[in-house]
C-alpha positions as CSV (number, residue, x, y, z in Angstrom):
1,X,0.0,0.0,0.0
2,X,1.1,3.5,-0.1
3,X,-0.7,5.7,2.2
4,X,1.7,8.8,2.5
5,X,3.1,8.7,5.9
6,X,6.4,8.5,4.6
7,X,7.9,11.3,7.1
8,X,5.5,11.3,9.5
9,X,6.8,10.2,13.2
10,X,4.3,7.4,14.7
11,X,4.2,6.6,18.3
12,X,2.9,3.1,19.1
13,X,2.3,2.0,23.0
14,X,2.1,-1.9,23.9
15,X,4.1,-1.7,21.2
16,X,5.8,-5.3,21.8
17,X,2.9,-7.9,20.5
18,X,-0.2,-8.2,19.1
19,X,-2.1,-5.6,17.4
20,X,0.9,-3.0,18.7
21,X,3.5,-5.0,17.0
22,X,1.5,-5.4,13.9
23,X,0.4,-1.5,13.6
24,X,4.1,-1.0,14.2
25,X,5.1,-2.9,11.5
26,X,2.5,-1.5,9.0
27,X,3.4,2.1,9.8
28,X,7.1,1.7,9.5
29,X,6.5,0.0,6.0
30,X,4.7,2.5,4.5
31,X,7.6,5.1,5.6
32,X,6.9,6.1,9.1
33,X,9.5,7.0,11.6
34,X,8.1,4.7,14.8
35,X,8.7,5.4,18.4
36,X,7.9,1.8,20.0
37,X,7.0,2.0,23.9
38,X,6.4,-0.8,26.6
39,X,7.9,-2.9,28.9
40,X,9.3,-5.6,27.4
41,X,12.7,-4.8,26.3
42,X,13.6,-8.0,24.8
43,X,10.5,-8.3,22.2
44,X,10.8,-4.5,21.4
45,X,14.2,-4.7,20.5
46,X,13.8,-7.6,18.7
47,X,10.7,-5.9,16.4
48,X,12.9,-2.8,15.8
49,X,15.7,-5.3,14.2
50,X,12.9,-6.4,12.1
51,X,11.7,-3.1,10.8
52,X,15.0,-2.2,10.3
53,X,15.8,-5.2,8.3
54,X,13.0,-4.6,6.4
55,X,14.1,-1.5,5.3
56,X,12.2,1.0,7.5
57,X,13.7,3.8,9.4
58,X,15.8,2.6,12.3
59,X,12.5,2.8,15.1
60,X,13.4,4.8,19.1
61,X,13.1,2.4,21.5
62,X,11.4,3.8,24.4
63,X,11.2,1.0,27.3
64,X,8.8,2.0,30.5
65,X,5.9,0.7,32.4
66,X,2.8,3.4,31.6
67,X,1.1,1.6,34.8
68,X,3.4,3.8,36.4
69,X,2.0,7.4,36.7
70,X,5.2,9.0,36.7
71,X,6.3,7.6,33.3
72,X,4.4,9.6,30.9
73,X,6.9,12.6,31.5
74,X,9.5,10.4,31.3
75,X,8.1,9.0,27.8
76,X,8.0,12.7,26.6
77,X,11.4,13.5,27.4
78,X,12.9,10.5,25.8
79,X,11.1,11.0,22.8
80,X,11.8,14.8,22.8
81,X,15.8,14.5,23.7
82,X,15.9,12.5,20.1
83,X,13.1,13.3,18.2
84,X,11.3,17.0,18.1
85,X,7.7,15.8,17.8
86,X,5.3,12.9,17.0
87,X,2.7,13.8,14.3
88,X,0.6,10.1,15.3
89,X,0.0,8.8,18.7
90,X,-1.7,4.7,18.6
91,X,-2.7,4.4,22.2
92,X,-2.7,0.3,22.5
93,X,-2.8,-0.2,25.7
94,X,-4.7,-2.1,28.8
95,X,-5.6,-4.9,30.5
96,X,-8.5,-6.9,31.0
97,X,-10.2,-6.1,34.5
98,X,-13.6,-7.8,35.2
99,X,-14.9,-6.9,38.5
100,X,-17.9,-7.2,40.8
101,X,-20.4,-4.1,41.0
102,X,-19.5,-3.9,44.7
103,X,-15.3,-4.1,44.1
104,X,-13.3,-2.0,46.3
105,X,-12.8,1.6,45.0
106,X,-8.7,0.4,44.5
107,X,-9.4,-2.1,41.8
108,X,-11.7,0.8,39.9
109,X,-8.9,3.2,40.6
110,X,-6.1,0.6,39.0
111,X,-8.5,-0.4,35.4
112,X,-9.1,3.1,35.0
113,X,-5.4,3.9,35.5
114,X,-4.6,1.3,34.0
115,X,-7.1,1.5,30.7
116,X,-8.0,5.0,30.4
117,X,-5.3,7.0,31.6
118,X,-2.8,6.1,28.9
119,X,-4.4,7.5,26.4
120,X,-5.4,10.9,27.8
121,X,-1.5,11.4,29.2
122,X,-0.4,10.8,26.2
123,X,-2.1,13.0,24.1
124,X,-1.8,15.9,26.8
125,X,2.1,15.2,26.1
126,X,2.0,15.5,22.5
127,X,-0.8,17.2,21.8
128,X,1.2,20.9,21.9
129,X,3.4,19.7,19.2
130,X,0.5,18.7,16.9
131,X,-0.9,21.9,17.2
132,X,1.6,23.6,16.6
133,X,2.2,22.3,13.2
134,X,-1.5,21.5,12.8
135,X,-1.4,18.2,12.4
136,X,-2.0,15.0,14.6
137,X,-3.5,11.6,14.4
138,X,-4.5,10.1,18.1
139,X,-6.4,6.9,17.2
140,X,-7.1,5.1,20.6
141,X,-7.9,0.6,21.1
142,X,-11.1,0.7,22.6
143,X,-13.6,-2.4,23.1
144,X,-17.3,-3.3,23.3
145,X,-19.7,-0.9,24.6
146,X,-22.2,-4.1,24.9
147,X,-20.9,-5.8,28.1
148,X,-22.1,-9.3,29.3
149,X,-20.4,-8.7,32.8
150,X,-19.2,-6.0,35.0
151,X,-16.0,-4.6,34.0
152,X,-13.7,-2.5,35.0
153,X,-11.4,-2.4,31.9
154,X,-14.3,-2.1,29.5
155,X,-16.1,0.8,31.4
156,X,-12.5,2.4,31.0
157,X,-12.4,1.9,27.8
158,X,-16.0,3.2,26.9
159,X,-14.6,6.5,28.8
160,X,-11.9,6.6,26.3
161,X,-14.0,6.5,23.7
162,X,-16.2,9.5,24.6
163,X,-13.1,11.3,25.6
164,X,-11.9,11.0,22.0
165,X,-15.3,12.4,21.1
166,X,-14.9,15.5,22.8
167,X,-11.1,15.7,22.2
168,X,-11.7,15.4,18.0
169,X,-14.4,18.7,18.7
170,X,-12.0,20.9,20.2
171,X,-8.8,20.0,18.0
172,X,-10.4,19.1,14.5
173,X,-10.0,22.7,13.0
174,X,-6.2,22.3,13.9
175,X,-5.6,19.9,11.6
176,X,-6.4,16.7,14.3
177,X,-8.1,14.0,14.4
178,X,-9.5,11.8,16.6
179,X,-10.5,8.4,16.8
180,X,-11.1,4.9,18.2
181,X,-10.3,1.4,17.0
182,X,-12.7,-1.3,18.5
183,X,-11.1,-4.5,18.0
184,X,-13.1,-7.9,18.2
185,X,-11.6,-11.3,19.2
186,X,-8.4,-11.2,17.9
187,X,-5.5,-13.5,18.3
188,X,-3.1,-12.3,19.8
189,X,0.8,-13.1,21.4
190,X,-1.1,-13.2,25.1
191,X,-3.9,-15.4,23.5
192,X,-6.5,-13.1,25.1
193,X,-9.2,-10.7,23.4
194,X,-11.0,-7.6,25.2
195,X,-14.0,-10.0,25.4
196,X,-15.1,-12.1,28.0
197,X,-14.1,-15.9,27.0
198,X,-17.7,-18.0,26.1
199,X,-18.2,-15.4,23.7
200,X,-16.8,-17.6,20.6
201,X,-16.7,-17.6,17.1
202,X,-19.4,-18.3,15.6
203,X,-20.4,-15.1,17.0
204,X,-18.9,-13.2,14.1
205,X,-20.4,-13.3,10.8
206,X,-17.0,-14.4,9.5
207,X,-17.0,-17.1,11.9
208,X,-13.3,-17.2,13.2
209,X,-11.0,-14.5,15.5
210,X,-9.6,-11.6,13.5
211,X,-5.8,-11.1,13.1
212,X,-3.8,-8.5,14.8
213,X,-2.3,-6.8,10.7
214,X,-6.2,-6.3,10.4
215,X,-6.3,-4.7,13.4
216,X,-3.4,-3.0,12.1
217,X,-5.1,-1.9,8.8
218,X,-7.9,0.1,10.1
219,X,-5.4,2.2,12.5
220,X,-3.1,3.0,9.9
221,X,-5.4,4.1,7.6
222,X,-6.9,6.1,9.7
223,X,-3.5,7.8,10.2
224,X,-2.7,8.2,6.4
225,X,-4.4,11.0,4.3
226,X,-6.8,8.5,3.5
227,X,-8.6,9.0,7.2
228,X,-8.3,12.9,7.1
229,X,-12.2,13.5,7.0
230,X,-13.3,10.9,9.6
231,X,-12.7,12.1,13.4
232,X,-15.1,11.8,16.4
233,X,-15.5,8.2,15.2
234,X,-15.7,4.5,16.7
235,X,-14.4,2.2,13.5
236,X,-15.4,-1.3,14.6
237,X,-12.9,-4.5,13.0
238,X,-15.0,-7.5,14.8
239,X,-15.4,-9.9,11.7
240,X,-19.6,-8.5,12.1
241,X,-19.7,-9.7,15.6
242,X,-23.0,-8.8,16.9
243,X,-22.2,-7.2,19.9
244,X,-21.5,-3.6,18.7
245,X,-20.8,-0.1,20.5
């Protein structure tokens, strides 16, 4: 494909498997400087020898734990000290938190911190920049607004989503936009989905888990040209699964 991001700088949390390491991939192919972030050193290292192999430009490797509050500053200035600005931010990050309705208030603190805080850190850091140039692409993994269960993760990740709403109103005329991914069962490195396991396959029109490149696809797109006039939006990849949101 060529979708014209050749120049643009991409920054990719949970960047190590899965749908991260796929969008990653995509992004640097089609000429985009990438900035992968997460924890595991080994596999991050290991991807940016690949893209490099490949061809692509030689990716920052930014290792760092964002369930730790204080790293988002340190995120930004290791990105900064190197490189002066990141046109696209891919917030791929969470974890899957199913709770009780009567859960302490800690475990609600931790999936929001841990599922909705990413995001809006992250854009607050690099959000100036983007302005300033007027241009940005913040396209956030969300999930299912139709939950079977109580869920902390998911009701973080439905925040997110109207966030993004409210954040693609006030930045669009800037040259931003902002959206959300909602991924279906996919297959990924951890074997896990943002849905709750007895929901199988045959659930999906397509009758079989989706793959973390076609993940990939729809966020990449949506960072190209291609996606300039969609913003505010919710772009659902779940093989026609029928629960929605």
């Amino acid at each position: 494909m060529e979708l014209g991001l050749g120049g643009r700088v991409a920054l990719i949390t949970g960047a190590s498997a899965g749908i991260g390491r796929a969008t990653s991939r995509l992004l640097a192919e089609e000429g985009a400087q990438t900035i992968l972030v997460g924890r595991r050193e080994k596999e991050l290292e290991e991807l940016a020898r690949e893209i490099s192999a490949a061809g692509g430009a030689a990716p920052l490797v930014v290792i760092d734990d964002i369930n730790d509050p204080a790293s988002f500053e340190r995120i930004e200035a290791s990105v900064l000290a190197k490189i002066d600005h990141v046109d696209i931010l891919v917030n791929n990050v969470g974890q899957s938190r199913p709770l009780a309705w009567d859960s302490p208030e800690a475990a609600w603190e931790e999936a929001f911190g841990l599922n909705f805080r990413p995001a809006r850190r992250l854009a607050a850091a690099f959000l100036p920049g983007m302005r300033a140039r007027k241009f940005g692409r913040i396209v956030s993994l969300t999930a299912t607004l139709e939950p079977s269960h109580v869920s902390g993760s998911l009701t973080a990740k439905a925040a997110v989503v109207v966030w993004s709403k409210g954040l693609s109103r006030v930045v669009a005329k800037e040259g931003i936009t902002v959206n959300c991914v909602s991924p279906g069962m996919v297959d990924t490195a951890r074997g896990g989905t943002s849905w709750p396991s007895h929901h199988q396959t045959h659930e999906t029109l397509l009758g079989r888990r989706g793959q973390p490149h076609e993940i990939a696809g729809a966020v990449v797109w949506l960072a190209g040209p291609g996606g300039r006039f969609v913003t505010g939006q919710t772009v659902h990849v779940n093989g026609g699964a029928y629960l929605g949101g």
